[in-house]
Backbone as JSON, one array per atom type, in Angstrom:
{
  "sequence": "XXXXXXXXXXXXXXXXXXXXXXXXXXXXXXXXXXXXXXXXXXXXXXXXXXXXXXXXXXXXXXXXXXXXXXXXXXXXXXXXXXXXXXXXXXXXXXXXXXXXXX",
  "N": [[-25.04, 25.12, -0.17], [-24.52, 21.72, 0.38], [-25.29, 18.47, 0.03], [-25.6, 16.28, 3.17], [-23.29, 14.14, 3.6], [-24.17, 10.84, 5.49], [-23.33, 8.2, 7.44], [-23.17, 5.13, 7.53], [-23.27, 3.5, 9.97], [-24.09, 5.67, 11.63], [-26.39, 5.98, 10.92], [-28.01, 3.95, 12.01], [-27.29, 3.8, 14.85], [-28.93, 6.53, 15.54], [-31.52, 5.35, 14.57], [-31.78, 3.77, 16.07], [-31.7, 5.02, 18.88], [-33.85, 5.96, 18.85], [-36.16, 3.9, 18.2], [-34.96, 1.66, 20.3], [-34.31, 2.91, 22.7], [-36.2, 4.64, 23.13], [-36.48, 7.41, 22.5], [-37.71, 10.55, 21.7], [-38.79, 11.31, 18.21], [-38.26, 14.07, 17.44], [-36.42, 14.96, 19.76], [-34.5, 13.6, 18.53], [-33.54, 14.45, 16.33], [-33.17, 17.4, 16.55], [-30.83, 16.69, 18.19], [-29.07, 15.94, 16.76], [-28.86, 17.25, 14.87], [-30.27, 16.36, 12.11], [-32.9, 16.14, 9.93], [-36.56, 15.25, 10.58], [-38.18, 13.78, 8.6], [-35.64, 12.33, 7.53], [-34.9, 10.8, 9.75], [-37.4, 9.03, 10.04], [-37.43, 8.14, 7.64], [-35.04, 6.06, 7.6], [-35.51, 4.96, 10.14], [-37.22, 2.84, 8.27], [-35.89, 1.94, 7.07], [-34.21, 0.57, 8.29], [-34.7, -0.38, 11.12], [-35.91, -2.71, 10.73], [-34.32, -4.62, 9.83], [-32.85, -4.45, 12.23], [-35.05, -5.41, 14.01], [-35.07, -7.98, 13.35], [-33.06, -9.55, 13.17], [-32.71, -9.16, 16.12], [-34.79, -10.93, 16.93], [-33.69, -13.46, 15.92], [-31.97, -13.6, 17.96], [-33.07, -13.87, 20.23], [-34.35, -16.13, 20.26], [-32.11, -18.11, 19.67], [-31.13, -17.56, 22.48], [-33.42, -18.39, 24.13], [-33.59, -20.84, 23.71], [-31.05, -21.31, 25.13], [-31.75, -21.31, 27.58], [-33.6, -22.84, 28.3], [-32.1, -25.08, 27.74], [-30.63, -24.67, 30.03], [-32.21, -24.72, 32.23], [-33.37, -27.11, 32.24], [-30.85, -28.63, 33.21], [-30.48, -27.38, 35.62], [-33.17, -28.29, 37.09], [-33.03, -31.02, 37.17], [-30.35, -31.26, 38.59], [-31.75, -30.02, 40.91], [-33.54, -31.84, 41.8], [-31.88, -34.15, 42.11], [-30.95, -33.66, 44.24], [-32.68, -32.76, 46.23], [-33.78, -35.56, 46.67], [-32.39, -36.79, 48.03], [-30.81, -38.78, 48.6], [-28.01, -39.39, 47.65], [-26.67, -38.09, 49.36], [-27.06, -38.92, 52.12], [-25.27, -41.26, 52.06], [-22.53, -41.0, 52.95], [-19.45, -39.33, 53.37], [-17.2, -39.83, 51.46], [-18.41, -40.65, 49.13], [-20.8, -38.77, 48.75], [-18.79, -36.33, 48.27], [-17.69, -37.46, 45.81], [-19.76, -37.4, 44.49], [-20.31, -34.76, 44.13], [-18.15, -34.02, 42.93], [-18.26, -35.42, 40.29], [-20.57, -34.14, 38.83], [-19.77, -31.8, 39.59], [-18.77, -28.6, 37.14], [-16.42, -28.78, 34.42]],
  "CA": [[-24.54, 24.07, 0.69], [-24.67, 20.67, -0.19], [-26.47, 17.72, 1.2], [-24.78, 15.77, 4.36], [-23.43, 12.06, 3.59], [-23.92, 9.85, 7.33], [-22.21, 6.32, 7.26], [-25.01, 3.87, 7.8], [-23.36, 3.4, 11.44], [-24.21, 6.66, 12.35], [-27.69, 6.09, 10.62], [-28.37, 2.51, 12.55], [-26.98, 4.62, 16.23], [-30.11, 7.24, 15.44], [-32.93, 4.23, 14.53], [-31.58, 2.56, 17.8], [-31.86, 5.71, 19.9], [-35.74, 5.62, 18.63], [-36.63, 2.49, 18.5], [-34.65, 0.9, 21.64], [-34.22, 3.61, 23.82], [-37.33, 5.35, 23.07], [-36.73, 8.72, 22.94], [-38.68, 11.01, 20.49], [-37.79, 11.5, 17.06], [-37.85, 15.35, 17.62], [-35.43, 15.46, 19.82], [-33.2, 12.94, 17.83], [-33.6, 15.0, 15.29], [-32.74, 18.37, 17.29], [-29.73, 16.59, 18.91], [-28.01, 15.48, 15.81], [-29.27, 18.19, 13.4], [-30.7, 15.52, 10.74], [-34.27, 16.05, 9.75], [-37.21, 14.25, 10.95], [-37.9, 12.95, 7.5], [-34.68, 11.07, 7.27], [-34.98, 10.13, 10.33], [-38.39, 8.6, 9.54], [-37.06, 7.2, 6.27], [-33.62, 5.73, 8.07], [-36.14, 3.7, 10.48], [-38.03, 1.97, 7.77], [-34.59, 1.0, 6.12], [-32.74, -0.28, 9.48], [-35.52, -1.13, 11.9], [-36.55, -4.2, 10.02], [-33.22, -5.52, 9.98], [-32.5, -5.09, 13.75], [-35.86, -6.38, 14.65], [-35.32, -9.92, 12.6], [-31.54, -9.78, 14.39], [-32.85, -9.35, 17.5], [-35.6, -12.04, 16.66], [-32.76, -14.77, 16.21], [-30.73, -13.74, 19.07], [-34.21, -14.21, 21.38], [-34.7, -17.76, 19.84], [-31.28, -18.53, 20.63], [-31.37, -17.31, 24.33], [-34.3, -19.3, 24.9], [-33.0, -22.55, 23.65], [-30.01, -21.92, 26.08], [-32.1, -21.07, 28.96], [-34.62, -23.83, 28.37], [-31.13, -26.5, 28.24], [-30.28, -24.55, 31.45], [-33.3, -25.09, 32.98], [-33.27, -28.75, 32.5], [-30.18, -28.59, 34.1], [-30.74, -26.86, 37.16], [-33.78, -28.86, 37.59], [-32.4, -32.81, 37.24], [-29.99, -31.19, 40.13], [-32.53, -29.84, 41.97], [-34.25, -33.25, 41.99], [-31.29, -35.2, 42.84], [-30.3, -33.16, 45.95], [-33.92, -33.01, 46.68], [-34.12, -37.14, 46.7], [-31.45, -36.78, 49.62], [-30.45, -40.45, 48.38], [-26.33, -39.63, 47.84], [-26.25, -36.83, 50.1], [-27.13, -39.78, 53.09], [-24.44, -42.15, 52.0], [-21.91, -40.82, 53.54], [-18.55, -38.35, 52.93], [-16.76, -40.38, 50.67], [-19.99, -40.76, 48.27], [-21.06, -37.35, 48.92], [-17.65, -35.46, 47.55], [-17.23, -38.36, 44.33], [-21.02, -37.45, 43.47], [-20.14, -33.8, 43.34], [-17.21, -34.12, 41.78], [-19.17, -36.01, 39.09], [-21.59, -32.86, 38.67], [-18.79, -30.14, 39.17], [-18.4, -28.42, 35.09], [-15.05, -28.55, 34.41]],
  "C": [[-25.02, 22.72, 0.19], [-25.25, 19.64, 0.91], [-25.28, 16.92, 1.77], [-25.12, 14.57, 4.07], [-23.24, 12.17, 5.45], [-23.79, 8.57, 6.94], [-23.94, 5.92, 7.86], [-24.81, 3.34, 9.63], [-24.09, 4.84, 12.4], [-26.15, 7.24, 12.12], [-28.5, 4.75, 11.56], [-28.43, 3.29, 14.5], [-28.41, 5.47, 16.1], [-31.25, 6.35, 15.51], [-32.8, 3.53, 16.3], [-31.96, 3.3, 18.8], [-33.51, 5.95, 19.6], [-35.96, 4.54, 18.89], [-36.5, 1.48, 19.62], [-35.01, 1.52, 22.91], [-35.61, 4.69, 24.13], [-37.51, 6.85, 23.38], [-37.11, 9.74, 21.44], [-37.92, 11.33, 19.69], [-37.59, 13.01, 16.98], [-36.77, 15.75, 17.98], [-33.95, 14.72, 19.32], [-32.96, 13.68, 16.98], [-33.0, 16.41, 15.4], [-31.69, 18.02, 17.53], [-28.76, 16.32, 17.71], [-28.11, 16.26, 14.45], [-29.38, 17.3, 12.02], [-32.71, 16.05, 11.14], [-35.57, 15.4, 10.14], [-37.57, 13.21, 9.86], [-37.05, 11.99, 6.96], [-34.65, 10.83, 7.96], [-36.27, 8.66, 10.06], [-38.08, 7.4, 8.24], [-35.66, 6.37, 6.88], [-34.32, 4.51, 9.22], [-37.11, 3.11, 9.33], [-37.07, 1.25, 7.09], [-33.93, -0.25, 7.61], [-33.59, -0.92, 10.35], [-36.09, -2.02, 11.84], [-35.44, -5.37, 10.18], [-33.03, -5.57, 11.53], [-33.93, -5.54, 14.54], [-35.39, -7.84, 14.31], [-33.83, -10.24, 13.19], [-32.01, -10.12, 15.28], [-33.95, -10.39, 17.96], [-34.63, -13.15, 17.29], [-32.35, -14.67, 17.07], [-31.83, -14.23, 20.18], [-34.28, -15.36, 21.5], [-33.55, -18.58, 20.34], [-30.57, -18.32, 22.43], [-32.41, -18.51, 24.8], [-34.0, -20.57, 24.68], [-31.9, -22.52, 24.58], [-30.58, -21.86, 27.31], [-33.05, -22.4, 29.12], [-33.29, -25.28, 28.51], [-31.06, -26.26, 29.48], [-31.47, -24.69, 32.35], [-34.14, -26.65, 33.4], [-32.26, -29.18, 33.24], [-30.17, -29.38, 35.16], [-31.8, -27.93, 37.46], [-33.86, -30.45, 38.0], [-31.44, -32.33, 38.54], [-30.04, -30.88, 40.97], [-33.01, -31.17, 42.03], [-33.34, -34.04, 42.56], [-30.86, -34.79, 44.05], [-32.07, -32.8, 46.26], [-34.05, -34.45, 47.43], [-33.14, -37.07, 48.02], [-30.82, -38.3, 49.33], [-28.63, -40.54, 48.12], [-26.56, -38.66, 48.81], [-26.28, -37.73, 51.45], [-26.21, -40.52, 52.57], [-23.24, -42.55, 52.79], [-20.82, -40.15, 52.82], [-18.36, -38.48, 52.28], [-17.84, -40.4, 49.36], [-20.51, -39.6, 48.23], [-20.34, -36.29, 47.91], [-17.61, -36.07, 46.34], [-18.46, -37.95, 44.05], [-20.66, -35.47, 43.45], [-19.24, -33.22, 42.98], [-17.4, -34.72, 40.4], [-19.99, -34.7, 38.18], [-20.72, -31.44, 38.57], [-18.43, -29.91, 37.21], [-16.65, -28.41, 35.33], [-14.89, -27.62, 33.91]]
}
């Protein structure tokens, strides 16, 4: 019998079900009839790359949450100050129609 090609998706799906989902390499290894050895050798190839992925994608989350958090907090402050919200109706609706996203 000859040895079993696996597409590199179906080798990246295995590292992920270790590494993310955390479930032992035994029974990854049991469930998909691959070896523990290539399993073993299949995370030292792929698990480097989707850490340093999942690096950048963190870095860019937090730069959008840190804009959104400046935000939220300049319009917590101005409806805090109560200073248009007393003006009256007219002044009221044009300031958050100003602030509505389009």
């Amino acid at each position: 019998m000859g040895k079993p090609n696996f597409s590199d998706d179906f080798k990246r799906d295995a590292v992920h079900q270790i590494t993310v989902r955390g479930y032992p390499v035994r029974g990854v290894s049991e469930r998909l009839g691959v070896s523990t050895y290539s399993l073993y050798k299949w995370m030292k190839l792929y698990a480097k790359a989707a850490s340093q992925a999942s690096s950048v994608d963190h870095e860019a989350e937090n730069r959008w949450l840190k804009r959104e958090l400046t935000r939220m907090t300049e319009e917590r402050d101005i409806l805090k100050s109560g200073r248009v919200l007393r003006k009256g109706c007219k002044v009221k609706y044009a300031f958050i129609g100003i602030l509505k996203p389009s």
